[in-house]
N, C-alpha and C positions, 0 to 999 in steps of 0.2 A: 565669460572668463572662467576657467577650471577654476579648481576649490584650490589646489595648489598653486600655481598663477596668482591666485587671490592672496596666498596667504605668503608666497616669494614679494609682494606687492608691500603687504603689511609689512614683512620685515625691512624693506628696503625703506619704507615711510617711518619704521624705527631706528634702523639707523643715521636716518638723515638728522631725525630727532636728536640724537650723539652728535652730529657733527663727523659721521663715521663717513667717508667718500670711497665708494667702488674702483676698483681699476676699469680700466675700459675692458670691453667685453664681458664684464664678473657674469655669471649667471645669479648669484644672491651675494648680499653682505651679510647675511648670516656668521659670526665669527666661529671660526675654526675649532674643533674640540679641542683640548689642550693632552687629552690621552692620543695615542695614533689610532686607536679603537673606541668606539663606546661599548662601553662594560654592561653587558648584561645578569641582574638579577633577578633569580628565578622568585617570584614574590609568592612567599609561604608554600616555596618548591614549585611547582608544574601544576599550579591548581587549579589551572584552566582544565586540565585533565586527570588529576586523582584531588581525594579529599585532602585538602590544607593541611598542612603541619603533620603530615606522617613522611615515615622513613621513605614511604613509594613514592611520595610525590618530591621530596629534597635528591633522590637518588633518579628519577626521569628528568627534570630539569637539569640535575649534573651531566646526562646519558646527552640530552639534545645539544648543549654547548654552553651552558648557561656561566657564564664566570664565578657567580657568586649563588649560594642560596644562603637564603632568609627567614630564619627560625625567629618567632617572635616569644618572649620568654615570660613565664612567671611562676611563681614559686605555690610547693605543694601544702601541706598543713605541716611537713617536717621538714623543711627548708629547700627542696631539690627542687630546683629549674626543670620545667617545662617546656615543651612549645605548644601555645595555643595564645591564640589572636588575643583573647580575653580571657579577665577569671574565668567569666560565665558561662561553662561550656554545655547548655542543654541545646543549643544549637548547633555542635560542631561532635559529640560525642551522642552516645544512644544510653546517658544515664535514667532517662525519662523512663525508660523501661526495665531499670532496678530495683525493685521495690524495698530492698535492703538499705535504699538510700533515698527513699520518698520525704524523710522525715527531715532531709536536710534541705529541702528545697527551702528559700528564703528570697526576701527583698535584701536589696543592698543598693546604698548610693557608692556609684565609683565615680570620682573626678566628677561630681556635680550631676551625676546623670541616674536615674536610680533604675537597677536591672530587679528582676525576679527569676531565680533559676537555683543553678547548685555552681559554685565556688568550688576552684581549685586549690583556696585555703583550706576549706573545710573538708580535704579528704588528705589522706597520708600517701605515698606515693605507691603503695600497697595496694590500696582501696583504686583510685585512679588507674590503677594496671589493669584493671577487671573489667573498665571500659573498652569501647572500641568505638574509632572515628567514626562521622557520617558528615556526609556535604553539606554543608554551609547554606548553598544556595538553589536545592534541587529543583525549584522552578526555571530556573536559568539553565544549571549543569545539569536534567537528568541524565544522561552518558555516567556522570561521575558516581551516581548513585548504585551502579553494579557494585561499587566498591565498598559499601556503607557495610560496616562490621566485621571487614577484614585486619583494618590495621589500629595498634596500641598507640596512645598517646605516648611520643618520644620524650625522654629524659634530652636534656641540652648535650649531658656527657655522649648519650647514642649519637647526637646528630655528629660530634665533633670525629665518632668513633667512623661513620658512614665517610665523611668526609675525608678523615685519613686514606681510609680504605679505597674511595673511589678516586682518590688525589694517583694513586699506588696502580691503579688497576689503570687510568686514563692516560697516565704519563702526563697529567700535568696536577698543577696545583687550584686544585676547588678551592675558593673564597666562601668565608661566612661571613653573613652581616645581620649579629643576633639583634633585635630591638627588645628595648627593655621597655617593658608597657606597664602606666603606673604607677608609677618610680612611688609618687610620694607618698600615694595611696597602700603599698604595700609594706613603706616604711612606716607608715602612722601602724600599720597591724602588727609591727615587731619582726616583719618578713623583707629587710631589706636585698633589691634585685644585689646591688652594685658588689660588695666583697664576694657574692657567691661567683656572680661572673668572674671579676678579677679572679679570683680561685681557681677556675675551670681553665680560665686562657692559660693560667701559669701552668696548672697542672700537666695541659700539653703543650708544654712549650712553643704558645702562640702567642703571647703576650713579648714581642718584637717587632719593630719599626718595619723591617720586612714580611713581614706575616700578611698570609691576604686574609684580614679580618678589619670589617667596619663595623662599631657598637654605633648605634641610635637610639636617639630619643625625641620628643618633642617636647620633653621638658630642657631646660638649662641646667639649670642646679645642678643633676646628675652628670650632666655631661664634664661641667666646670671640676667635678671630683674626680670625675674618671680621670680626667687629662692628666692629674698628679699620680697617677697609680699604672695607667697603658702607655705603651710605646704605639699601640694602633692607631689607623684613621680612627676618626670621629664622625658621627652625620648628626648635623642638626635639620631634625625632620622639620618643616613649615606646611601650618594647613592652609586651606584657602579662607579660613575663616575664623575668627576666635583666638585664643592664646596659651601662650603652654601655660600648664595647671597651676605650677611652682609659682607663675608670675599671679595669678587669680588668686592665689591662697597669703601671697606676702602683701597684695594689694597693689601691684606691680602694674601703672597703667600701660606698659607698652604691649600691645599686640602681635602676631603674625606678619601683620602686614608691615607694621613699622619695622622689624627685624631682616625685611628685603629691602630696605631702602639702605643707601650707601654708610649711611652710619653705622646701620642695626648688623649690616653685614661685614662690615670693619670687627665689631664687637666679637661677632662669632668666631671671625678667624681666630680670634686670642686663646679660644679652647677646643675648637673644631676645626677638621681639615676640608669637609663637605657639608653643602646643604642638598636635603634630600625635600623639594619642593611638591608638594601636587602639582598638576599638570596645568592646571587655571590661574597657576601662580605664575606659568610663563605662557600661556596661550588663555586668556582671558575667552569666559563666552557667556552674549547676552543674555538677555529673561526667557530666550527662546530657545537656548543653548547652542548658539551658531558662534562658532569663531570669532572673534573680534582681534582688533589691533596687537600682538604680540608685547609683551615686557619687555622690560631692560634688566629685568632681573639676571640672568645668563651673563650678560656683561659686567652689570655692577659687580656679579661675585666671583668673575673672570680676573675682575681689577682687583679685589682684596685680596686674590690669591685662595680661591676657593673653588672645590672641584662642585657641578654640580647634577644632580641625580635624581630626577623626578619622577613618581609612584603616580596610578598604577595604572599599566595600562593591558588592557583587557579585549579581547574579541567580540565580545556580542555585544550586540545596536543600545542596549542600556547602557553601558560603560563610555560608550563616544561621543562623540561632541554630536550634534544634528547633522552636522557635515559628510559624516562619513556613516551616517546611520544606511541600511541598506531596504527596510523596508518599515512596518510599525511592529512590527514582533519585536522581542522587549532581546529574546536569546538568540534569534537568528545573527550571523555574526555580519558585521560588516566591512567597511573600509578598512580595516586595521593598518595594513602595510602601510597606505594612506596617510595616516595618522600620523606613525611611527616616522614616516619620511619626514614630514613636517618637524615636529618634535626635532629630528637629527639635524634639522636646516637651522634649528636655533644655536646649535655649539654645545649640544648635551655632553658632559663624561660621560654616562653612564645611567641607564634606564630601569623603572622595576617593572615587570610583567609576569602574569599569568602566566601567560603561554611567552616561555624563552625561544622555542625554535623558532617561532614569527619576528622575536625580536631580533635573533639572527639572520634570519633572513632576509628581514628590510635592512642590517646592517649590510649585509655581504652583497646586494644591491645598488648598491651608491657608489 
């Protein structure tokens, strides 16, 4: 049996699970997305092919077809929003070879987890101007590495400013879908993400029920304040493991996993319009990383009235399931279309990826 075959198979053994019955002839019970398109987001721009979180790589993923890019945000030592994945940016910038700022290198626990680097609280957005990106993952992406100390860490207001501008030059409307990382961690510092955001969307007149902008988080709490202050979607991100931070820190015993189940996903609807799932939270895979049985997640938040949008998906044979892996090299890419089809066979809104042209491509496919 094909991997596909296998996994049309799984779904139809989940639906039967539902009580959901085929028409005759169906090729999958797979339920139908409920957009006419699944929405692609370019994840921290085109960073299958430039470094994350600079203006090159939100402005190639807008260039390939991408619906949405996704700047992920945090705030400087004088309040200005960022984009970068983490505070900690000695792996995503070339601070390490400033010696001007050797002195701030530090530990720090974030969200339970303790990093060692240089913080982008502890620089002004002055100082952080003086950096320049570098790849993330150059064992994986060395291609990406030509790029490394060409492009400036972006202010959030640049990416909105890129966004206007390539909304203007494309003849359509670029989506942002900032995430705010940290939420509570940078409220304990006196640096709260949530009114600067709010600020920023008002200030260009994106804070509208029609605006293509989705905020996330994979905390609650923040999301539950935003919803009183935006007129925008919402995504409540879910990981495959563990629990938002907000719920760890109040003593909160419910989980991730409980939050996908029909309750936990009724609840969300009340302050979010999407859940933004990993990918194992609707396609499950064993201790060997091989596919297994499909969720009901997709359905369950189909029925509360929830749009749903799973991260992240990625080209090379380390980001994929064993399935679609194409040799043991870790960067060689593999199955992705593969992948992507599956993934679309579940009833996805809306996808995050690296590389957008592939996600459009497996879209315009089908």
């Amino acid at each position: 049996m094909t991997i596909r075959a296998r996994l049309i198979a799984l779904s139809v053994a989940a639906a039967a699970a539902l009580g959901v019955v085929a028409p005759a002839g169906a090729a999958t019970t797979a339920p139908a997305p409920q957009n006419a398109e699944v929405e692609v987001f370019g994840h921290r721009g085109a960073s299958g092919y430039r470094p994350e979180h600079t203006l090159a790589s939100y402005e190639l993923a807008a260039r390939m077809g991408a619906d949405h890019i996704e700047p992920d945000l945090v705030p400087t030592k004088d309040g200005v929003l960022v984009a970068r994945h983490e505070p900690e940016i000695s792996g995503t910038t070339d601070v390490a070879a400033h010696p001007e700022f050797a002195a701030r290198k530090t530990t720090k626990v974030v969200d339970g987890t303790e990093m060692t680097g240089w913080f982008t609280e502890d620089f002004t957005l002055a100082e952080l101007k003086t950096l320049r990106a570098e790849e993330r993952i150059p064992e994986i992406r060395p291609h990406n590495t030509v790029h490394d100390g060409l492009y400036e860490v972006p202010t959030f207001q640049e990416v909105l400013d890129l966004r206007a501008r390539l909304s203007e030059e494309l003849g359509r409307d670029i989506g942002v879908a900032p995430e705010t990382k940290h939420p509570s961690y940078f409220r304990k510092l006196g640096l709260p993400l949530e009114p600067r955001l709010v600020a920023a969307l008002e200030r260009n007149d994106l804070n509208d029920e029609d605006a293509a902008v989705a905020v996330q988080s994979f905390e609650v709490g923040n999301l539950e304040e935003l919803d009183e202050r935006l007129q925008v979607r919402l995504v409540q991100l879910i990981s495959s493991s563990g629990a938002p931070q907000d719920f760890v820190e109040a003593g909160d015993p419910r989980t991730y996993a409980d939050m996908v189940k029909p309750e936990g996903l009724a609840e969300i609807a009340t302050y979010a319009d999407v859940i933004g799932p990993d990918t194992k939270v609707i396609l499950p895979v064993d201790e060997d990383d091989h596919l297994t049985e499909p969720t009901t997640v997709v359905a369950d938040a189909h029925a509360a009235g929830l749009e749903v949008v799973p991260y992240t998906v990625r080209a090379e044979n380390t980001f994929l399931p064993a399935d679609f892996r194409s040799s043991e090299d870790p960067a060689q890419w593999g199955d992705v279309l593969g992948f992507f089809d599956v993934l679309y066979d579940q009833g996805v809104d809306g996808i995050f990826s690296d590389m957008p042209d592939l996600a459009i491509t497996a879209r315009e496919q089908r």
